[in-house]
GUFI-898423 format. One record per residue: residue in one letter; z, x, y of N, C-alpha, C, O, CB in turn. Coordinates in Angstrom, 2 decimals, decimal comma, padded with zeros to 5 digits, always signed. Glycine has a CB too. Layout:
N
 code     n.w     n.u     n.v    ca.w    ca.u    ca.v     c.w     c.u     c.v     o.w     o.u     o.v    cb.w    cb.u    cb.v
    A       Z       X       Y       Z       X       Y       Z       X       Y       Z       X       Y       Z       X       Y
...
***
This chain:
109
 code     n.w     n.u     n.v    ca.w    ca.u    ca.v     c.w     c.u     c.v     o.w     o.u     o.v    cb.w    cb.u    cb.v
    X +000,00 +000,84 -001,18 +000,00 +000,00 +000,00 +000,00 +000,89 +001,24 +000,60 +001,96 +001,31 +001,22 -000,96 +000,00
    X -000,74 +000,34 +002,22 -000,88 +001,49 +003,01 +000,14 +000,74 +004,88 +000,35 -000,47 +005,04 -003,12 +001,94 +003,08
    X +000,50 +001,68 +005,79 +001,63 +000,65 +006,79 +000,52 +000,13 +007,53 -000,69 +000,33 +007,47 +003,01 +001,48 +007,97
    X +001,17 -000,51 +008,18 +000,48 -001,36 +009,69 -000,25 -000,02 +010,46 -001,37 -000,05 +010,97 +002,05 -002,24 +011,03
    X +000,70 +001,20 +010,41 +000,45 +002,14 +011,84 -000,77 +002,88 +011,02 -001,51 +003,51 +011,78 +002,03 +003,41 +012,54
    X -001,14 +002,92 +009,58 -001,95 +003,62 +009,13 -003,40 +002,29 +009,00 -004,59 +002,60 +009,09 -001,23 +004,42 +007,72
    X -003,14 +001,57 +008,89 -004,53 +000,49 +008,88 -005,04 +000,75 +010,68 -006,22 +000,89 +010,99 -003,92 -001,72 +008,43
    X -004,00 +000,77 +011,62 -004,10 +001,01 +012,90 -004,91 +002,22 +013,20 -005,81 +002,26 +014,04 -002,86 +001,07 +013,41
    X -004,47 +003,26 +012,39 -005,52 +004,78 +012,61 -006,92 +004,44 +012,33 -007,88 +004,54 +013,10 -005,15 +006,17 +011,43
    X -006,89 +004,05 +011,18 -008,30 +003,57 +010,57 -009,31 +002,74 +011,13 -010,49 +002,72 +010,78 -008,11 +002,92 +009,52
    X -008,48 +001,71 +012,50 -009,56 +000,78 +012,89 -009,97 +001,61 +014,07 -010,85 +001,05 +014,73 -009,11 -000,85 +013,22
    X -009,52 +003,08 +014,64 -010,31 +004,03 +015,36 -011,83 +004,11 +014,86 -012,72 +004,18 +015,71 -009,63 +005,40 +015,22
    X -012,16 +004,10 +013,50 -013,28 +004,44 +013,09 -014,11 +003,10 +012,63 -015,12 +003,48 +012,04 -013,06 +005,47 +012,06
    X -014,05 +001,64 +012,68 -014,36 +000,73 +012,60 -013,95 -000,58 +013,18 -012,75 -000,63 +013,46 -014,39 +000,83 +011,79
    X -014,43 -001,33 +013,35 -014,09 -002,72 +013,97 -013,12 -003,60 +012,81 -012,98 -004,70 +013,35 -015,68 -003,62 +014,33
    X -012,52 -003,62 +011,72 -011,31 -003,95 +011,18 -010,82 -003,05 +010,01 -011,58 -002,17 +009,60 -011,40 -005,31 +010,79
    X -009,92 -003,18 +009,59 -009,23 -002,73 +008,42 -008,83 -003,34 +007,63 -008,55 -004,41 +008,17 -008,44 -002,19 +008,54
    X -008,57 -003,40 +006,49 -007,94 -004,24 +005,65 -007,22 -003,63 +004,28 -007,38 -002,44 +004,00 -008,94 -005,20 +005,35
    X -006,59 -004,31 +003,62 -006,23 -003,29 +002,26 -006,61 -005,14 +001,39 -006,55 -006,32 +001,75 -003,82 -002,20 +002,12
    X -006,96 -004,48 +000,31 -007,91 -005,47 -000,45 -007,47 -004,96 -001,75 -007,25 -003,76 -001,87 -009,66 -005,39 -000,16
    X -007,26 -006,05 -003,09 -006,72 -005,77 -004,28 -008,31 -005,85 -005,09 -009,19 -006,56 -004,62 -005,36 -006,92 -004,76
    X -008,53 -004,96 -006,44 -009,66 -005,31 -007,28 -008,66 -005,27 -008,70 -008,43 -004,22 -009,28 -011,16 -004,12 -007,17
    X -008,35 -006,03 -008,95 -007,97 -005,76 -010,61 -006,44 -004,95 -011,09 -006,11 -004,30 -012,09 -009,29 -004,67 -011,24
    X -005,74 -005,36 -009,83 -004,76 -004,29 -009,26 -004,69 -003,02 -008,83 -003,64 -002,38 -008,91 -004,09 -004,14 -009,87
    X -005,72 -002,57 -008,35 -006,03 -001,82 -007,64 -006,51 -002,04 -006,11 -007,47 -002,69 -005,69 -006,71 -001,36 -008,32
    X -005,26 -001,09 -005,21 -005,55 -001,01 -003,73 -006,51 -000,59 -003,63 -006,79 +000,38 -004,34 -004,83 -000,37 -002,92
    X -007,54 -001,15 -002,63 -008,69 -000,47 -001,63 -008,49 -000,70 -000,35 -007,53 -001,43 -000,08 -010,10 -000,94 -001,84
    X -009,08 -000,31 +000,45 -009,35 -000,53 +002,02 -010,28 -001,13 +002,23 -011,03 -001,13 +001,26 -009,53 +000,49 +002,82
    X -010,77 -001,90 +003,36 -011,92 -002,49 +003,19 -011,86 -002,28 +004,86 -010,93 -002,61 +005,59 -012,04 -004,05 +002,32
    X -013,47 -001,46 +005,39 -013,66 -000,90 +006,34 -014,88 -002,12 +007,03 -016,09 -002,16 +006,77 -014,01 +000,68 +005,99
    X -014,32 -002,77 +007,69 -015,60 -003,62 +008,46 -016,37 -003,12 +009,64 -015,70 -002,81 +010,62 -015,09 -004,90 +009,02
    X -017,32 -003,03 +009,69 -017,95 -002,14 +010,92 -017,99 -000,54 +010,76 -018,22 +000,09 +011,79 -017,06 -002,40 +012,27
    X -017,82 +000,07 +009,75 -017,67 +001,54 +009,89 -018,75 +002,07 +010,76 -019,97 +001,92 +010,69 -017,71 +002,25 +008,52
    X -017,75 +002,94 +011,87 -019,05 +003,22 +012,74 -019,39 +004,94 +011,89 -018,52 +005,73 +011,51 -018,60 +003,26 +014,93
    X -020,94 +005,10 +011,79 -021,15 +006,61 +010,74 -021,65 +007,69 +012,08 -022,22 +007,29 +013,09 -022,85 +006,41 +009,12
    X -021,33 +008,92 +011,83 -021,68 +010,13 +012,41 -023,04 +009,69 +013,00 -023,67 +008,88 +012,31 -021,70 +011,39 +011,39
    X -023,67 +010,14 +014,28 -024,06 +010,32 +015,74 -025,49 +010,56 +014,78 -025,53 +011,40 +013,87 -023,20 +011,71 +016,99
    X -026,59 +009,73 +015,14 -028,07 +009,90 +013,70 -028,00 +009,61 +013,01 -029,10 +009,70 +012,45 -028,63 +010,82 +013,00
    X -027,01 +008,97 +012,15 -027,48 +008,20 +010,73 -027,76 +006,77 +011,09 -027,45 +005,95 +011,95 -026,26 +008,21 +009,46
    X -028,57 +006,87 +009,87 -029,24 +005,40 +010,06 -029,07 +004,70 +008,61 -029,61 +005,25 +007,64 -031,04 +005,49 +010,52
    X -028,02 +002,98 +008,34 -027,73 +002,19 +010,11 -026,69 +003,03 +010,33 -026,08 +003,68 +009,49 -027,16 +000,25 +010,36
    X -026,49 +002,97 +011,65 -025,34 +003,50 +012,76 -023,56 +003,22 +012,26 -022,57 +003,90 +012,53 -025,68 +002,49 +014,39
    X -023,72 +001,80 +011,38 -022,99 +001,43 +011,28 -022,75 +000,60 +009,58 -023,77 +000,02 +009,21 -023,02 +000,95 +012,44
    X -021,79 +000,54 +008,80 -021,54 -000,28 +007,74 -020,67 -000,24 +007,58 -019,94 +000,65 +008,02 -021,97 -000,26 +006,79
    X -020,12 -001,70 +006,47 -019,11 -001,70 +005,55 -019,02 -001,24 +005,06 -020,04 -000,82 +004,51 -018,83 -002,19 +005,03
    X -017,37 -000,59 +004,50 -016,87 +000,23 +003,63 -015,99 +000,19 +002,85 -015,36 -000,77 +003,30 -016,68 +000,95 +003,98
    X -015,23 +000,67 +001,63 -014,59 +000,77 +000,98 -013,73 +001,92 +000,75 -014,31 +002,79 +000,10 -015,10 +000,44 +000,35
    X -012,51 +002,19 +001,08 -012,21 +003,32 +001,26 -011,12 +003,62 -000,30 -010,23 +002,79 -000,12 -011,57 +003,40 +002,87
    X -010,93 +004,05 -001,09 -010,40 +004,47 -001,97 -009,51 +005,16 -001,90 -009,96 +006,24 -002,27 -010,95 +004,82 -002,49
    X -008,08 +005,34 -001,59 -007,41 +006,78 -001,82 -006,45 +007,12 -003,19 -005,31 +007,57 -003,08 -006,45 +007,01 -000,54
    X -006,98 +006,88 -004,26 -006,33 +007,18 -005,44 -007,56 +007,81 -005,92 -008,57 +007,85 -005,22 -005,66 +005,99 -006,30
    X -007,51 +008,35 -007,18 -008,01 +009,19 -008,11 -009,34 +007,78 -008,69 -009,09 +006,58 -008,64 -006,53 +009,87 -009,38
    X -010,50 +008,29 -009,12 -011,30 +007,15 -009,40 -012,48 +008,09 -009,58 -012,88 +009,03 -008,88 -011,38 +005,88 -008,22
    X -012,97 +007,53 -010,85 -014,46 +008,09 -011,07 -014,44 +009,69 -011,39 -015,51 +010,27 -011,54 -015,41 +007,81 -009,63
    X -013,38 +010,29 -011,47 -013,20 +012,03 -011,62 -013,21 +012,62 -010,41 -013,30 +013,83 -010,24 -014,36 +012,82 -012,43
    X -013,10 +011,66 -009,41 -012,66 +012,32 -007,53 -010,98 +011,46 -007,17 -010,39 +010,42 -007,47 -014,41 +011,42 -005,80
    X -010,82 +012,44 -006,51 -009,32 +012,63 -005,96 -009,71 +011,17 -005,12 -009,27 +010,08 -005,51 -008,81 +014,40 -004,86
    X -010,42 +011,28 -004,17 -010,64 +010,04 -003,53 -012,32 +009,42 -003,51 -013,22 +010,03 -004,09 -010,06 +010,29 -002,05
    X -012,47 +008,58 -003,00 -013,80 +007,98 -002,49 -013,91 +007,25 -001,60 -012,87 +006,73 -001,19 -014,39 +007,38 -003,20
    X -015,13 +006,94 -000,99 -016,04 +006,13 +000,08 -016,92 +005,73 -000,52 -017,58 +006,42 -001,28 -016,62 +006,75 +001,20
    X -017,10 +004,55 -000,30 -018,13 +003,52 -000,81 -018,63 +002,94 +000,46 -017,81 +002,61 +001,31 -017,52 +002,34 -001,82
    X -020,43 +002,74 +000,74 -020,92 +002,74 +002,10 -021,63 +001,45 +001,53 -022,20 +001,36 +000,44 -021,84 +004,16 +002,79
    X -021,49 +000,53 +002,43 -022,40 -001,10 +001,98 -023,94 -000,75 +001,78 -024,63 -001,38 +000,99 -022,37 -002,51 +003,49
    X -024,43 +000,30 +002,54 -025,98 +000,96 +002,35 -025,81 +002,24 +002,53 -025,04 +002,89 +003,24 -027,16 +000,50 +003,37
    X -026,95 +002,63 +001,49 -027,03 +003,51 +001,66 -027,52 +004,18 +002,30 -028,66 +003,75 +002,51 -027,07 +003,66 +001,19
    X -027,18 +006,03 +003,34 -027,32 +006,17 +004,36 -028,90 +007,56 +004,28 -029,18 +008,37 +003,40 -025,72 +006,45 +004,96
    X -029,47 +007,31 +005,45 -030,55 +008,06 +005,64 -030,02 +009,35 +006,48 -029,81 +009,28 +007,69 -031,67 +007,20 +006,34
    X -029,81 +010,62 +005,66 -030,04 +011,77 +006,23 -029,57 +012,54 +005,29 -030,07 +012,17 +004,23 -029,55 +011,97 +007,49
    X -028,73 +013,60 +005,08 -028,01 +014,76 +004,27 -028,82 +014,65 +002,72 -028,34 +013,59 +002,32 -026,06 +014,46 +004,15
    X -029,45 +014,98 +001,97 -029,79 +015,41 +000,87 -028,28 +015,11 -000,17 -027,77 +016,06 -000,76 -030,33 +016,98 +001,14
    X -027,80 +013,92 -000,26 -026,94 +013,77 -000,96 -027,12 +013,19 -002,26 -028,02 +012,37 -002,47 -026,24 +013,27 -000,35
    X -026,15 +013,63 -003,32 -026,40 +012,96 -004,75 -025,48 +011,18 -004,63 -024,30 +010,84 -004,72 -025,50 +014,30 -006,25
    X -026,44 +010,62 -004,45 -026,18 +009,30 -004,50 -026,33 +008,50 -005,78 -027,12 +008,77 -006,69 -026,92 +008,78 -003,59
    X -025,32 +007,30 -005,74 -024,82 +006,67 -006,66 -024,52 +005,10 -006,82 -024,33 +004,51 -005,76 -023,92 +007,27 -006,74
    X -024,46 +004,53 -007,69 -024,18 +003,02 -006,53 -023,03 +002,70 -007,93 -022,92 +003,28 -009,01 -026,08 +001,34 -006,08
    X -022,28 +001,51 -007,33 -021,14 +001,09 -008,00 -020,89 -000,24 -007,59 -021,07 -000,45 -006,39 -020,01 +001,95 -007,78
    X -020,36 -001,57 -008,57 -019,71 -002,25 -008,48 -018,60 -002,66 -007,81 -017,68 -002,21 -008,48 -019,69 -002,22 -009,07
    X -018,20 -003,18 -007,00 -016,69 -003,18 -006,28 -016,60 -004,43 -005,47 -017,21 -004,44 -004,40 -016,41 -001,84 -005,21
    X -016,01 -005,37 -005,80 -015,45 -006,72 -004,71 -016,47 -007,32 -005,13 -016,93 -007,78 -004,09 -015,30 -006,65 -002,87
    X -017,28 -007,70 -006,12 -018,07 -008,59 -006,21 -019,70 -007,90 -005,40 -020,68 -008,61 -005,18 -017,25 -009,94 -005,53
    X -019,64 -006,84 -005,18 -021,16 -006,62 -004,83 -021,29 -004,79 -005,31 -020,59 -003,92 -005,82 -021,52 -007,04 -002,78
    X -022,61 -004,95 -004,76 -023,09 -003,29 -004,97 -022,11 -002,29 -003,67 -021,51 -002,62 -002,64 -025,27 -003,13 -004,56
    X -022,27 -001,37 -004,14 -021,73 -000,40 -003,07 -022,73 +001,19 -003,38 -023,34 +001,29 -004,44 -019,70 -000,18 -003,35
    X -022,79 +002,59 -002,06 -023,50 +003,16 -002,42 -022,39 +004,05 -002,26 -021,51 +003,77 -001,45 -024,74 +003,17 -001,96
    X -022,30 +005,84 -003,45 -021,48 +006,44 -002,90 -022,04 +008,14 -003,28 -022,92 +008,49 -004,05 -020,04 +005,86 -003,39
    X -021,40 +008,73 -002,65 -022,30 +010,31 -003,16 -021,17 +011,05 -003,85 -020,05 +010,54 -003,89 -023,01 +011,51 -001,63
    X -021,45 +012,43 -004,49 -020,81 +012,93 -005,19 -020,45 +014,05 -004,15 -021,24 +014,80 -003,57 -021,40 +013,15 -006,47
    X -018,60 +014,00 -004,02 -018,56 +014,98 -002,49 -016,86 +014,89 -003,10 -016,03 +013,98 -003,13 -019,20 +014,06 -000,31
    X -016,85 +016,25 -003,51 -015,28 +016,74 -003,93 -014,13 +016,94 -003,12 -014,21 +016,91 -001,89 -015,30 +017,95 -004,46
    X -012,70 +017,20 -003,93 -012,28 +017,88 -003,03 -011,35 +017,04 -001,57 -010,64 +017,61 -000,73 -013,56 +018,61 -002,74
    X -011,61 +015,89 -001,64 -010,69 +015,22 -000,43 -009,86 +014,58 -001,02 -010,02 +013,58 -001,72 -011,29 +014,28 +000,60
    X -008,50 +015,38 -000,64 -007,48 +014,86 -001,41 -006,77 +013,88 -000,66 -006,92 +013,72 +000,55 -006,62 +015,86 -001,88
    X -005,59 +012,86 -001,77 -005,02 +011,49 -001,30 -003,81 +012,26 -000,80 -003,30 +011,35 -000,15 -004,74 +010,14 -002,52
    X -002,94 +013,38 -000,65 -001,98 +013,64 +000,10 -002,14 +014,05 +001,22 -001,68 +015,13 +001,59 -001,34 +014,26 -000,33
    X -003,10 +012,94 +002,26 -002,95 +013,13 +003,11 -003,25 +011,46 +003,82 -003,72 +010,61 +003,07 -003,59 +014,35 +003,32
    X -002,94 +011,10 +005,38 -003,32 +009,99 +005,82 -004,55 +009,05 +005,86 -005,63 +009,18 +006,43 -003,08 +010,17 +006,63
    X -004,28 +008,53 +005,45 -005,78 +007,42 +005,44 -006,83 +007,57 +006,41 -007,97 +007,24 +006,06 -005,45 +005,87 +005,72
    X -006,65 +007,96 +007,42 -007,42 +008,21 +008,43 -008,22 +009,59 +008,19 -009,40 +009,77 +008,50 -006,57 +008,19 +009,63
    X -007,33 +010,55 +007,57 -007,85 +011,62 +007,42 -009,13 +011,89 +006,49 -010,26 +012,39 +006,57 -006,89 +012,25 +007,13
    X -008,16 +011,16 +005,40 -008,94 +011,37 +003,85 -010,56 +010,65 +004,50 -011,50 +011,42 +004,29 -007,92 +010,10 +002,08
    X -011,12 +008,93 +005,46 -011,76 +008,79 +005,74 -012,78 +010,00 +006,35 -013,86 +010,40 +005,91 -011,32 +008,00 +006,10
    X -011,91 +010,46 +007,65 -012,94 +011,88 +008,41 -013,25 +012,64 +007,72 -014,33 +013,18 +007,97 -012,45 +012,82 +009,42
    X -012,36 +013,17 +006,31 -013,09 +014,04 +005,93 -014,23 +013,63 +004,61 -015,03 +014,42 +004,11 -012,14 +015,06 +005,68
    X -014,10 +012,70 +004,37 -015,29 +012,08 +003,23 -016,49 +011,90 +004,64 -017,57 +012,44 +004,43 -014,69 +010,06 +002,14
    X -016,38 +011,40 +005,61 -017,41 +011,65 +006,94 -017,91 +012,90 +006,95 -019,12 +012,94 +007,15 -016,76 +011,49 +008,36
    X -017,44 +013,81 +006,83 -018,19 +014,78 +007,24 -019,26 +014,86 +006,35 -020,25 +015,15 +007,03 -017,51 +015,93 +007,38
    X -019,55 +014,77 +005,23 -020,61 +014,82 +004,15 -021,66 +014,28 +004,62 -022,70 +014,62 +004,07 -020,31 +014,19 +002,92
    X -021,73 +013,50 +005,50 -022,31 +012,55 +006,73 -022,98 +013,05 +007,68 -024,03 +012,55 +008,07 -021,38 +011,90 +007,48
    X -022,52 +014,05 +008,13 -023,05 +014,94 +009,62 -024,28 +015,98 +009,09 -024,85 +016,73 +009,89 -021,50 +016,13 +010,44
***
């Protein structure tokens, strides 16, 4: 479960936040994610993950998938629809929600 003041960091980088259950499992659910300065769209829904899942410490799940970086892309099931996500190590959950987001972003730039 994540606090009020940490859903609060998170809506820096999108127009809402949310924490959302799948099967008893916490997610985030990122409405509006605004993406790094050139990608195209500018903007999507997201799914933010911070537990262990899929053999990554954390994940990002992008409502589309994004045009630029040469990334190994993937798509996945989640909340009742598709989601797109790339293979990008290494961002660990001991740290703030906000963070773990910026730095799954950077894979982005």
């Amino acid at each position: 479960m994540i606090s009020e003041e940490e859903v609060w960091e998170l809506q820096a980088f999108c127009g809402n936040a949310r924490e959302v259950q799948q099967g008893g499992e916490a997610l985030v659910y990122l409405e509006g994610l605004r993406l790094p300065p050139d990608r195209q769209p500018p903007e999507v829904d997201a799914v933010l993950c911070l537990h262990s899942r899929e053999g990554y410490s954390t994940r990002l799940y992008l409502g589309e998938r994004v045009a630029g970086p040469g990334l190994n892309w993937t798509t996945v099931y989640l909340l009742d629809r598709q989601w797109h996500t790339w293979s990008w190590q290494g961002v660990s959950a001991n740290q703030r929600p906000a963070q773990v987001l910026a730095a799954h972003l950077k894979a982005l730039q």
